[in-house]
Backbone as CSV, one residue per row, in Angstrom:
resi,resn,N_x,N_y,N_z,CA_x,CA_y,CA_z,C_x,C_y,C_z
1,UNK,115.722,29.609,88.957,114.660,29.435,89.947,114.459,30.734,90.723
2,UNK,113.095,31.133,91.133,112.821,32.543,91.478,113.174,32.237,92.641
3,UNK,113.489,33.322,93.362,113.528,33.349,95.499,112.329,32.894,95.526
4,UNK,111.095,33.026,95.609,110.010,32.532,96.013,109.937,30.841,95.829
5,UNK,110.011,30.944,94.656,109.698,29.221,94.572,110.953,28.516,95.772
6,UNK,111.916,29.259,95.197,113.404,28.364,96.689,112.723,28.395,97.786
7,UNK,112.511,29.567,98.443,111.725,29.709,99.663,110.645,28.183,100.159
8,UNK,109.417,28.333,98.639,108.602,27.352,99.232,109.089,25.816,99.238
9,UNK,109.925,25.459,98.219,110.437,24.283,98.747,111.344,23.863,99.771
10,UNK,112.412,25.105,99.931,112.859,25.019,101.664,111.937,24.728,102.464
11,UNK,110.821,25.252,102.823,109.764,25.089,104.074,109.293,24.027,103.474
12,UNK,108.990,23.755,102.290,108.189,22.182,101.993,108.677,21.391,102.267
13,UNK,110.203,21.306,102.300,111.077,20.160,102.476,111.027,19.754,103.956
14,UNK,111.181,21.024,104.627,110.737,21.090,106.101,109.802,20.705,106.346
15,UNK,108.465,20.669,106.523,107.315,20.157,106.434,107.339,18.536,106.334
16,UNK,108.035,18.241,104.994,107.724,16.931,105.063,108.491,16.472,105.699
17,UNK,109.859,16.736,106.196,110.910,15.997,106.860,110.429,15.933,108.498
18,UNK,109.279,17.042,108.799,108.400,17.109,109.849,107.207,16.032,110.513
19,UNK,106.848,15.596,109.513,105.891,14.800,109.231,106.417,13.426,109.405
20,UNK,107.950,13.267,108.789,108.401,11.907,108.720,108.788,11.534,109.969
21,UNK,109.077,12.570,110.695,109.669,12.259,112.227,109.031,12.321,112.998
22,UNK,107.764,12.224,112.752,106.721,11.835,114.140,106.891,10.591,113.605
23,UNK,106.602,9.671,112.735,106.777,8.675,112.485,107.949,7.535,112.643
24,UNK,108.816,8.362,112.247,110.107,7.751,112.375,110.249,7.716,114.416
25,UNK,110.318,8.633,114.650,110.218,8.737,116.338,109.531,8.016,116.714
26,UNK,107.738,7.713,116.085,107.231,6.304,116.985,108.040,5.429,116.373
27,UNK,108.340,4.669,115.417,109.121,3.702,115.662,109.902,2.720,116.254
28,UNK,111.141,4.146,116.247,112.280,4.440,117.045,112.514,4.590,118.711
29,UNK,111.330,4.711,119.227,111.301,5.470,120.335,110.374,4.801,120.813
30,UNK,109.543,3.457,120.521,108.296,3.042,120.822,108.723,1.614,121.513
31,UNK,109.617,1.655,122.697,109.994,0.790,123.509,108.636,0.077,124.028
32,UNK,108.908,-1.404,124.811,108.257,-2.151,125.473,107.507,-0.798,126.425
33,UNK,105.812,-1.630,126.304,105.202,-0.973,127.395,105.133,-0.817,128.607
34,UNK,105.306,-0.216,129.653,105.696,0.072,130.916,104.490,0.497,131.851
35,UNK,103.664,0.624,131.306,102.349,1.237,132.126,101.595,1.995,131.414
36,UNK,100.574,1.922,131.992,99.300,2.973,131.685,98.230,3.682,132.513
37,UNK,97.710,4.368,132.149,96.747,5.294,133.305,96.628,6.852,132.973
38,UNK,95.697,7.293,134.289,94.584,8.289,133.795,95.663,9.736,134.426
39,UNK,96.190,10.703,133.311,96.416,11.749,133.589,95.908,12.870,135.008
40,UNK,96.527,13.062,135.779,95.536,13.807,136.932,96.050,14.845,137.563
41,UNK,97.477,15.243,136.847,97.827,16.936,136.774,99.123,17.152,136.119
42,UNK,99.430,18.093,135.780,100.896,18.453,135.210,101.543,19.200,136.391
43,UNK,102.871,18.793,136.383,103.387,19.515,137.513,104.767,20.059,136.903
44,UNK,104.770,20.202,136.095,106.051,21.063,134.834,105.710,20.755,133.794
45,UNK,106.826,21.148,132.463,106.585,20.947,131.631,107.275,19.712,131.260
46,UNK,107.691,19.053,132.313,107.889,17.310,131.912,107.396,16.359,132.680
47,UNK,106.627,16.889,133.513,106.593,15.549,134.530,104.992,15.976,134.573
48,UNK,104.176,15.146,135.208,103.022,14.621,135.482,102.592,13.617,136.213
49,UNK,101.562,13.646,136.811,100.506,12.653,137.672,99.596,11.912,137.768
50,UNK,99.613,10.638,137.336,98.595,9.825,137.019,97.642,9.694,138.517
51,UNK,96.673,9.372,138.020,95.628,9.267,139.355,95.930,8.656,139.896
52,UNK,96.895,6.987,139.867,97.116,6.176,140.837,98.399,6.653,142.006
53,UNK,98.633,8.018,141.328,100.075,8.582,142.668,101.472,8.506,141.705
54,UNK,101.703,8.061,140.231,102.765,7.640,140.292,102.800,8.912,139.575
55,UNK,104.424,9.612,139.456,104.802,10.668,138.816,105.648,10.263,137.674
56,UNK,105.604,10.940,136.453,105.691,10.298,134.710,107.010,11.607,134.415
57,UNK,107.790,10.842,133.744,108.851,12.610,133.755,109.059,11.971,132.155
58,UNK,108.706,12.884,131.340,108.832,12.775,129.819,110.610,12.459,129.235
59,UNK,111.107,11.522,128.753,112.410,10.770,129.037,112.907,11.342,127.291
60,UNK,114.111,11.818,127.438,114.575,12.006,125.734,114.895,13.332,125.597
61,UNK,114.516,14.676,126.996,113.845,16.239,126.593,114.371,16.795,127.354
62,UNK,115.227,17.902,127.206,115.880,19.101,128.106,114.783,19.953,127.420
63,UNK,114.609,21.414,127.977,114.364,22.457,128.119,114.570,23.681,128.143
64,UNK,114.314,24.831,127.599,115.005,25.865,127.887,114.300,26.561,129.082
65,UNK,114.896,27.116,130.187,114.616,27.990,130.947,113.594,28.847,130.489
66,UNK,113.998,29.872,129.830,112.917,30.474,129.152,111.538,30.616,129.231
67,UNK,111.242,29.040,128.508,110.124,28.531,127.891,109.474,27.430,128.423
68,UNK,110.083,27.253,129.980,109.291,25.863,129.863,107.856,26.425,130.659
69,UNK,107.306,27.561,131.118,106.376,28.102,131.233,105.283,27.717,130.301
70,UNK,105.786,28.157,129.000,104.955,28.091,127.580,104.631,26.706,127.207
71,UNK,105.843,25.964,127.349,106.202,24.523,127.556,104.974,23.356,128.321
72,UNK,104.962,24.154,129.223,103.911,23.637,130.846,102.276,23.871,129.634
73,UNK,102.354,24.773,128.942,101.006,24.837,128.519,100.507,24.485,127.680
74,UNK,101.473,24.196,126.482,101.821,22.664,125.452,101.089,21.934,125.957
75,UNK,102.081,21.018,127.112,101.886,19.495,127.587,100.568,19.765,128.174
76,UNK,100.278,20.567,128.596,98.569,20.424,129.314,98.173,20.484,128.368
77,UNK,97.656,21.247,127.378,96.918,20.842,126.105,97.077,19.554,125.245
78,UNK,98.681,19.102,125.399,98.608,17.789,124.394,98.541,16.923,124.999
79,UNK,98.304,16.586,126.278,98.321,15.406,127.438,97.063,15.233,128.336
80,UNK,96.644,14.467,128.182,95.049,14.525,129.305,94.437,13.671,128.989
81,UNK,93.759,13.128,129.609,93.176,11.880,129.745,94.028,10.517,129.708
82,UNK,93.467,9.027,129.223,94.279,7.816,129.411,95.886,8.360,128.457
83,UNK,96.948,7.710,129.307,98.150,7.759,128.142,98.908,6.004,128.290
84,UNK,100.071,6.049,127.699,100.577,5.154,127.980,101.756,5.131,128.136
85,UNK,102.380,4.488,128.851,104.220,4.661,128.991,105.057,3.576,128.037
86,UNK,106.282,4.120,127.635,107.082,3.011,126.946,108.509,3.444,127.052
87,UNK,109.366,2.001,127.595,110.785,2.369,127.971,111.659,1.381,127.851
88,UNK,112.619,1.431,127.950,113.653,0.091,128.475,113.530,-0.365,129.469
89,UNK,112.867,0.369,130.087,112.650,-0.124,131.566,112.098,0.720,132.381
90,UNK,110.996,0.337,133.450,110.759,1.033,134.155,110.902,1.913,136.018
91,UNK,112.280,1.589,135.955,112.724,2.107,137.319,112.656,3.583,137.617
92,UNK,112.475,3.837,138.648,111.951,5.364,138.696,113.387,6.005,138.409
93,UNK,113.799,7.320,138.665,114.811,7.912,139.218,114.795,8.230,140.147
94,UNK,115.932,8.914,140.610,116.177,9.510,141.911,115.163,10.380,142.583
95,UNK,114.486,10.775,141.956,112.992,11.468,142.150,111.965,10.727,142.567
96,UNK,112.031,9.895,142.132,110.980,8.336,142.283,110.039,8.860,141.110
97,UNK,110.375,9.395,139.995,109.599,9.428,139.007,110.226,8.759,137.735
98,UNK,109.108,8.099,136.763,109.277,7.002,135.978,109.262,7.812,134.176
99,UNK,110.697,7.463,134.200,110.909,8.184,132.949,109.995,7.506,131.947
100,UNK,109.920,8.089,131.148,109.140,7.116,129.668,108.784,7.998,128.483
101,UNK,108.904,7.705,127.118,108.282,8.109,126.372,106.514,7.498,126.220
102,UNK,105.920,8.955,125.808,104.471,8.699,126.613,103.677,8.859,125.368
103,UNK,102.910,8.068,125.454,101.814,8.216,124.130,100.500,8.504,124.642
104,UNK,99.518,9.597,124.273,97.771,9.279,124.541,97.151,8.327,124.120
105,UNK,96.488,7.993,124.685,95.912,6.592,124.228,95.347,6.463,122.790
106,UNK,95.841,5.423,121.944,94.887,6.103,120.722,96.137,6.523,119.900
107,UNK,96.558,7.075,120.242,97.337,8.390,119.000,98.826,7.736,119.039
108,UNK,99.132,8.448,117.527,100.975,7.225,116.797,101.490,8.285,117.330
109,UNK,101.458,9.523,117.735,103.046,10.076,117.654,102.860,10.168,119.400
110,UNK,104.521,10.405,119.791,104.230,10.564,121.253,104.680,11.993,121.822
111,UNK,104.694,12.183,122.837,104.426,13.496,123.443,105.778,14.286,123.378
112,UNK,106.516,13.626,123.182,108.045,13.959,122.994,108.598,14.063,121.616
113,UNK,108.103,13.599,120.662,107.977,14.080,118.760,106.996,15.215,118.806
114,UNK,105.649,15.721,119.628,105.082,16.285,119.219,106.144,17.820,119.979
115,UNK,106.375,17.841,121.056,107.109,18.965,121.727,108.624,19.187,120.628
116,UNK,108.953,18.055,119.879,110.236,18.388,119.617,109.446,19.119,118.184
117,UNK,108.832,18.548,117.326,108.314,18.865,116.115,107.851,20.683,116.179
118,UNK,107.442,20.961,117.590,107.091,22.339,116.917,107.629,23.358,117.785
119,UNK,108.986,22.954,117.908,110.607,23.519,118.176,110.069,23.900,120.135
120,UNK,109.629,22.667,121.098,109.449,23.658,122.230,110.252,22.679,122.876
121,UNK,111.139,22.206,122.831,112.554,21.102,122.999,113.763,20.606,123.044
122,UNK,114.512,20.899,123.708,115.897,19.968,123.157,115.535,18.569,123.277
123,UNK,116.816,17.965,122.458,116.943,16.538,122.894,118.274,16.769,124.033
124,UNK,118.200,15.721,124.994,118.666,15.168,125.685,120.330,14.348,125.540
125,UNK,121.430,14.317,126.010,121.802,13.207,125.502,121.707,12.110,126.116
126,UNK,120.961,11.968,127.077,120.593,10.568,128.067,120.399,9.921,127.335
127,UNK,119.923,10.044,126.163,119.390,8.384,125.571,120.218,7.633,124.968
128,UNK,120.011,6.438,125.101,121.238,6.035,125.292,120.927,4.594,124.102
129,UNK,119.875,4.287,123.908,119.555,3.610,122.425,119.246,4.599,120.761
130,UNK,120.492,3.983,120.149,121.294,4.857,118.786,119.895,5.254,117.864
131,UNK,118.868,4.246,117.394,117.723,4.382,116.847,117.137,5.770,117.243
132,UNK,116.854,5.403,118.442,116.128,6.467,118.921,116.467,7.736,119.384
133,UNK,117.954,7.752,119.902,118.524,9.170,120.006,118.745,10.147,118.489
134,UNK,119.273,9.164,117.412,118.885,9.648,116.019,117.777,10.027,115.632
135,UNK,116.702,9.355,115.931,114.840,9.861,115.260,114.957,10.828,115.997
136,UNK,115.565,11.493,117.479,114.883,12.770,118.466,115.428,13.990,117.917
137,UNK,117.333,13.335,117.107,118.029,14.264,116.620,117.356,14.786,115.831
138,UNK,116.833,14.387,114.255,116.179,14.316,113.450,114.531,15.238,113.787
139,UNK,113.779,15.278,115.047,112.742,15.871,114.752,112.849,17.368,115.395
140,UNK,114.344,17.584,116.324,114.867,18.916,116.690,114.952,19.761,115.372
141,UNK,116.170,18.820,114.389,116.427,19.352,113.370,115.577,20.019,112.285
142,UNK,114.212,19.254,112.275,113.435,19.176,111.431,112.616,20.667,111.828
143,UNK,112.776,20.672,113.115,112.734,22.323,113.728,113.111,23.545,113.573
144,UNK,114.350,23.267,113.864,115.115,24.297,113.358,115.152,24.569,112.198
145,UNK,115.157,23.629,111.355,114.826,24.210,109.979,113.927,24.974,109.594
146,UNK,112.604,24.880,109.862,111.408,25.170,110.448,111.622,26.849,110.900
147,UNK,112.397,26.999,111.742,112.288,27.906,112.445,111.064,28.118,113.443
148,UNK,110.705,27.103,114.187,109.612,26.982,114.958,109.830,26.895,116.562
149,UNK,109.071,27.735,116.933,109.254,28.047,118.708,110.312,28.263,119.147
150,UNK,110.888,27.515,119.667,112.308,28.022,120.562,113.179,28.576,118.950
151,UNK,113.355,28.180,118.416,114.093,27.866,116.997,113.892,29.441,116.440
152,UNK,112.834,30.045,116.364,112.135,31.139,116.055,113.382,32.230,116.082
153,UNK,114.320,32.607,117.265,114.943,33.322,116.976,116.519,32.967,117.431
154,UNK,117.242,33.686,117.810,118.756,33.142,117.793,119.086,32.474,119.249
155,UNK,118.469,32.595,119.679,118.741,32.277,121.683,118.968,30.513,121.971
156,UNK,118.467,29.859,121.158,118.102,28.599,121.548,119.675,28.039,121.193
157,UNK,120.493,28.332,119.712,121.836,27.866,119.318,122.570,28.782,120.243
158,UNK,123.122,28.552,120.759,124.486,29.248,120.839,126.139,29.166,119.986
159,UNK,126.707,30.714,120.002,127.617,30.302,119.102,129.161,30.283,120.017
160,UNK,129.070,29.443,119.196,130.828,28.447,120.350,132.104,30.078,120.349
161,UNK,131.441,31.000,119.435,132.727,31.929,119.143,132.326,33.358,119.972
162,UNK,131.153,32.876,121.013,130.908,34.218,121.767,131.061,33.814,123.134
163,UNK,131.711,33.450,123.710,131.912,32.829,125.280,130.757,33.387,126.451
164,UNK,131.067,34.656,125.844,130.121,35.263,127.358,128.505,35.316,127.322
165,UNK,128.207,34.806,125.955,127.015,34.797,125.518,126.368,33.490,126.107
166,UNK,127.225,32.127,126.220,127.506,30.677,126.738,127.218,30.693,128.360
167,UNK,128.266,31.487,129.064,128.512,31.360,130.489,127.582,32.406,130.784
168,UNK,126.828,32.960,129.737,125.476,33.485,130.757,124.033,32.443,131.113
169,UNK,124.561,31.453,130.692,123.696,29.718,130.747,124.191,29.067,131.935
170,UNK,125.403,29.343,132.786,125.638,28.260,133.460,125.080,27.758,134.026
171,UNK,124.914,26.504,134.113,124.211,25.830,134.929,123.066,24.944,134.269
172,UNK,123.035,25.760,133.310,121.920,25.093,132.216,122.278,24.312,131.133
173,UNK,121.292,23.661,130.597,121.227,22.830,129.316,121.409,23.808,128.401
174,UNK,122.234,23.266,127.228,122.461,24.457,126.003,123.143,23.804,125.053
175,UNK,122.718,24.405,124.040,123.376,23.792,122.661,124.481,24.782,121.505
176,UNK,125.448,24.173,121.535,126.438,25.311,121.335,127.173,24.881,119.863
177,UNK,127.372,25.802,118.799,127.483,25.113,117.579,129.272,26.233,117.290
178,UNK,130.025,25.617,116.637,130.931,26.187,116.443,131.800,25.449,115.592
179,UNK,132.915,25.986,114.728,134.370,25.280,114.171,135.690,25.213,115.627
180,UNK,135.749,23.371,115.518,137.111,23.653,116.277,138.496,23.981,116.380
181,UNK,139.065,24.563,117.057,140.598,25.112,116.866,141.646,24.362,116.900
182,UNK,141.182,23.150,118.126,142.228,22.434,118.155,141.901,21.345,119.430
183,UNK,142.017,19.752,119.238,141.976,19.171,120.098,143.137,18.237,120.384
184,UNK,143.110,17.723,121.901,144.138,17.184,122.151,143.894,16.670,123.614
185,UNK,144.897,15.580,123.701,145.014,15.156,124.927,145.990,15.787,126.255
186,UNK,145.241,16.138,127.609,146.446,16.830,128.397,146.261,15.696,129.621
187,UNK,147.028,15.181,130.039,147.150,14.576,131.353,145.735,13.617,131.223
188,UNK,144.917,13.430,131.993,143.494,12.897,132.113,142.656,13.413,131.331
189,UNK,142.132,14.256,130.753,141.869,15.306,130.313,141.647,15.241,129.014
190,UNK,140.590,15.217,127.934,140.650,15.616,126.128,139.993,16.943,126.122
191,UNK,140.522,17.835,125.532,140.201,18.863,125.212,139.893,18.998,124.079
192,UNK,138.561,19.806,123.659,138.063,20.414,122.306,138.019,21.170,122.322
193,UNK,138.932,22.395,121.841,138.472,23.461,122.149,137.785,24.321,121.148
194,UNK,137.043,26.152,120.975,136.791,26.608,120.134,137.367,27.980,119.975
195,UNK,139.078,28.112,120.404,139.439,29.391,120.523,140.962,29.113,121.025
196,UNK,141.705,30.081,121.128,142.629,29.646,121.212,142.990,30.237,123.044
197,UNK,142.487,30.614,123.620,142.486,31.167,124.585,141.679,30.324,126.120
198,UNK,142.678,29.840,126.462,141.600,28.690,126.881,141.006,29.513,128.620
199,UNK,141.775,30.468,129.093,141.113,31.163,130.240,139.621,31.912,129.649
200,UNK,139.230,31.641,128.736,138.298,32.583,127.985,137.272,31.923,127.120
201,UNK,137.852,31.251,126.229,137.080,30.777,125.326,136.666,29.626,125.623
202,UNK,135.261,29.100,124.991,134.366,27.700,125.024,135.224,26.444,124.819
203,UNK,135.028,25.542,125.579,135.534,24.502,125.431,134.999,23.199,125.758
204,UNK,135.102,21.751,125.489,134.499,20.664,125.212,135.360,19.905,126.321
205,UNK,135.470,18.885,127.512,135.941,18.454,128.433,135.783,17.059,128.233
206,UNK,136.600,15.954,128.047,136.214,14.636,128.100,136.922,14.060,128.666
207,UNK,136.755,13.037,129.977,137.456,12.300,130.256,138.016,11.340,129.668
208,UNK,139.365,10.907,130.015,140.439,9.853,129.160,139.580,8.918,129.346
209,UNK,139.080,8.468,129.972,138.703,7.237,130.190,137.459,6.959,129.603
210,UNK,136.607,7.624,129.284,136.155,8.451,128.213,135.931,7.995,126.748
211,UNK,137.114,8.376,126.307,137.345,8.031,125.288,137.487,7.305,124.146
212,UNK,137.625,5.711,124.446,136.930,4.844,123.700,135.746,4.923,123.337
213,UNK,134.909,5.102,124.085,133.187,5.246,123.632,132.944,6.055,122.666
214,UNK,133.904,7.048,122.384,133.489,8.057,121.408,133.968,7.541,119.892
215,UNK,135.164,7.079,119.872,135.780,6.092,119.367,134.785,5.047,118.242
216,UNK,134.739,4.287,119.533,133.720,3.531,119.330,132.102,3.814,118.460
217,UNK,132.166,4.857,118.884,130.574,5.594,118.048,130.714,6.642,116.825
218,UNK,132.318,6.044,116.433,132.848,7.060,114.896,133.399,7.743,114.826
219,UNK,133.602,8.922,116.536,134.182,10.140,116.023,135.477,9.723,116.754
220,UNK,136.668,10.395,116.044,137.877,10.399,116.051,137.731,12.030,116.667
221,UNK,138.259,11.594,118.221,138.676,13.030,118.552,139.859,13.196,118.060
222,UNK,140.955,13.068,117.891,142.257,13.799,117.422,142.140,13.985,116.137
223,UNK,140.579,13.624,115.621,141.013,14.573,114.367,139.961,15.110,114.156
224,UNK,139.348,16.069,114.920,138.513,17.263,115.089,139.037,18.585,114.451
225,UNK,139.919,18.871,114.792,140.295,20.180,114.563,139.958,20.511,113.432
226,UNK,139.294,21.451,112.800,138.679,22.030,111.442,137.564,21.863,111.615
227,UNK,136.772,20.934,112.019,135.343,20.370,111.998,134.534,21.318,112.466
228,UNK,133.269,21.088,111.808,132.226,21.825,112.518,131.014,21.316,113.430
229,UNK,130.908,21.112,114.638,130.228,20.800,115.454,128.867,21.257,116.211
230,UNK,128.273,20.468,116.399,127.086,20.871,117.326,127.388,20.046,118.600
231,UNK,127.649,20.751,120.127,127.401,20.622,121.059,126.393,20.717,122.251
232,UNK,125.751,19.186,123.102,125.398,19.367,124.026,125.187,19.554,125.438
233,UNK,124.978,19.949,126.061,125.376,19.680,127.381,125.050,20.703,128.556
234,UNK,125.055,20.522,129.856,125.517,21.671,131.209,126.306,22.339,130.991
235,UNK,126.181,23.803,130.787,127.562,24.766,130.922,127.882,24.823,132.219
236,UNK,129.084,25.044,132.409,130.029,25.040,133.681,130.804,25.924,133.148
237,UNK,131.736,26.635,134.215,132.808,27.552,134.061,134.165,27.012,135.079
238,UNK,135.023,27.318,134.257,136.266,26.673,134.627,137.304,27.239,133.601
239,UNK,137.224,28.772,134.193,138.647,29.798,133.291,137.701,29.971,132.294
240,UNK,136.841,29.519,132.053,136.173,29.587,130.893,135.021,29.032,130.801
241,UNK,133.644,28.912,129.697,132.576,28.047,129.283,133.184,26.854,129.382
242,UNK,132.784,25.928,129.983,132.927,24.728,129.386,131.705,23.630,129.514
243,UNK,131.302,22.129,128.468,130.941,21.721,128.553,131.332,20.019,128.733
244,UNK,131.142,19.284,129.889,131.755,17.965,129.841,130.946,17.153,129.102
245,UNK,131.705,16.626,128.230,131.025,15.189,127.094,130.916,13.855,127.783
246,UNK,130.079,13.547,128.136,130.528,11.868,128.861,129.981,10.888,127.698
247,UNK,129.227,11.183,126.608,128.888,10.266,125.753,128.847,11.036,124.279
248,UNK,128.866,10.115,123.263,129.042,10.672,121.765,127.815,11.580,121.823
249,UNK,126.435,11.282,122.390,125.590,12.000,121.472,125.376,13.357,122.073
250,UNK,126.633,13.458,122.646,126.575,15.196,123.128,127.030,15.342,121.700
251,UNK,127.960,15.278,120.954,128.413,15.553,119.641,128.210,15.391,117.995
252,UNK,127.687,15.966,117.874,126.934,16.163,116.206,127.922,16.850,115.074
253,UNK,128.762,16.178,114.028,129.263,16.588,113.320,128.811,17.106,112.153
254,UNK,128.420,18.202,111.964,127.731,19.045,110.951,128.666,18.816,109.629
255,UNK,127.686,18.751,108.202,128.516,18.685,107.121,129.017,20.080,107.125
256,UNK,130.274,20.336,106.118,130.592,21.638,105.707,129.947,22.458,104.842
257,UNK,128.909,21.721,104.073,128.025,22.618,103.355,127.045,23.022,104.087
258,UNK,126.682,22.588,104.982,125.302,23.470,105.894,125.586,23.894,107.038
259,UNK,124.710,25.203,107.109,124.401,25.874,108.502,123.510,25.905,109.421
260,UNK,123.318,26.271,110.411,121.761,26.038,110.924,120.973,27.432,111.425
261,UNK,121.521,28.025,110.271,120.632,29.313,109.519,120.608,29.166,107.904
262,UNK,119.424,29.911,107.828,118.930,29.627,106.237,118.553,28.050,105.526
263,UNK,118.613,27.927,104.503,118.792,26.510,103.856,119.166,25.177,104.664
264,UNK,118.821,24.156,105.058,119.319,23.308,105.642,119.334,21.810,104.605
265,UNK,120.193,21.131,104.545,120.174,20.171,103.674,120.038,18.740,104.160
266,UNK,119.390,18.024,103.599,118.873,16.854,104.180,119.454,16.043,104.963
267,UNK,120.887,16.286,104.842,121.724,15.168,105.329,121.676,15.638,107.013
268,UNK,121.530,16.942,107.302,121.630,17.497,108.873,120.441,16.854,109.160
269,UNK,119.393,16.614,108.560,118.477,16.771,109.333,118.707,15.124,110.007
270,UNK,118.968,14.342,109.231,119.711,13.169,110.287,121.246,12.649,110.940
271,UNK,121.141,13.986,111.706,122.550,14.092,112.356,123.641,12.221,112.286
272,UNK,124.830,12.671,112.270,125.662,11.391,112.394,126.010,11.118,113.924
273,UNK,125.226,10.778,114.127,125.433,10.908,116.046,125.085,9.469,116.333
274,UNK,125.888,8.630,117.168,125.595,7.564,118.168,125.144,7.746,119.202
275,UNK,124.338,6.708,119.669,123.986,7.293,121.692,125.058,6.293,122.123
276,UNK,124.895,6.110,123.290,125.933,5.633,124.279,126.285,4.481,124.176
């Protein structure tokens, strides 16, 4: 097979696995309706203002710093006029704004497949229904493969084996991919780590108590070590990068045959991840 032809069916494969996850995402993601009404400003690149006063914060979607500028100009172009809300429920947050995955009136995919589909997105791990945190995994992935928007160049992954590259995020949402060295339990405490140096190097934080849930959603922390992971989460510093796990779908166990450069193989693109 020539490089060229490999080439076009890599991106074809991409493409269609693109296509399937707007679909698969309405599905998945197309909770009981919660409201509706007339768009009447953007006030970031997640939140918005319906004419009746209430404020809409797009539910499923971290951000990169970066980009949510570019982000802000997306959602004004793909959002305007009637939309509709859909959730588990509709209680505001602490903001008094009403999370939801949001559809335009009219149209199957929603505003949160279309931002993830053409890489201007993380997923979240808030979500906390398995269906649907899988379809969001799935249309990131379908991105990165892609190599589209954020995805475009190396900034958006981070690698678990450069620390200072990590803790120049603190504070932020970030996605950190690496092989682990070694995990274990200390006092209260599960540690994942990606180095052997723990004043220094990246590391994964889970509370004991914790720990069933993860359990529970497949992954066997004590037997991490070798594995290759995708991590989500707030960087914090503490002697080191670190990120606290409070639920499985911070954690994505990557097969050993793929990377998330070059070639990507079908099975990543639907991560093995539980939500909460």
């Amino acid at each position: 097979m020539t490089i060229d032809r490999r080439i076009a069916m890599t991106f074809g494969c991409a493409a269609l696995l693109m296509a399937c996850s707007g679909s698969a995402l309405h599905a998945a993601c197309e909770f009981s309706l919660q409201g509706e009404g007339r768009v009447a400003a953007i006030l970031d690149a997640r939140t918005f203002r319906l004419d009746d006063g209430r404020e809409v914060r797009l539910a499923g979607l971290e951000l990169m710093q970066e980009t949510s500028a570019r982000s802000s100009e997306i959602l004004t172009a793909l959002i305007g006029g009637e939309v509709t809300l859909h959730g588990p429920d509709d209680r505001p947050d602490r903001y008094g704004r009403q999370p939801a995955f949001v559809f335009a009136k009219g149209s199957g995919t929603s505003i949160q497949s279309e931002l993830l589909t053409r890489g201007e997105a993380l997923v979240s791990p808030t979500v906390t229904d398995p269906a649907c945190s899988g379809a969001l995994l799935a249309a990131e992935a379908a991105a990165r493969a892609a190599r589209r928007g954020i995805w475009t160049g190396s900034t958006a992954l981070k690698n678990a084996e450069r620390p200072d590259d990590i803790l120049a995020g603190k504070g932020r949402f970030a996605v950190v991919e690496g092989t682990i060295s070694s995990a274990r339990l200390a006092g209260a405490t599960f540690y994942v780590n990606f180095g052997r140096q723990w004043t220094r190097d990246f590391a994964v934080t889970i509370s004991r108590r914790m720990m069933p849930s993860f359990e529970t959603a497949g992954i066997d922390l004590k037997s991490l070590k070798g594995k290759r992971v995708r991590v989500r989460g707030w960087v914090e510093w503490r002697g080191g990068p670190r990120i606290e796990a409070w639920h499985p779908g911070q954690i994505e166990l990557i097969a050993a045959s793929t990377r998330s450069t070059g070639t990507t193989a079908a099975r990543d693109m639907m991560p093995r991840v539980e939500g909460k």
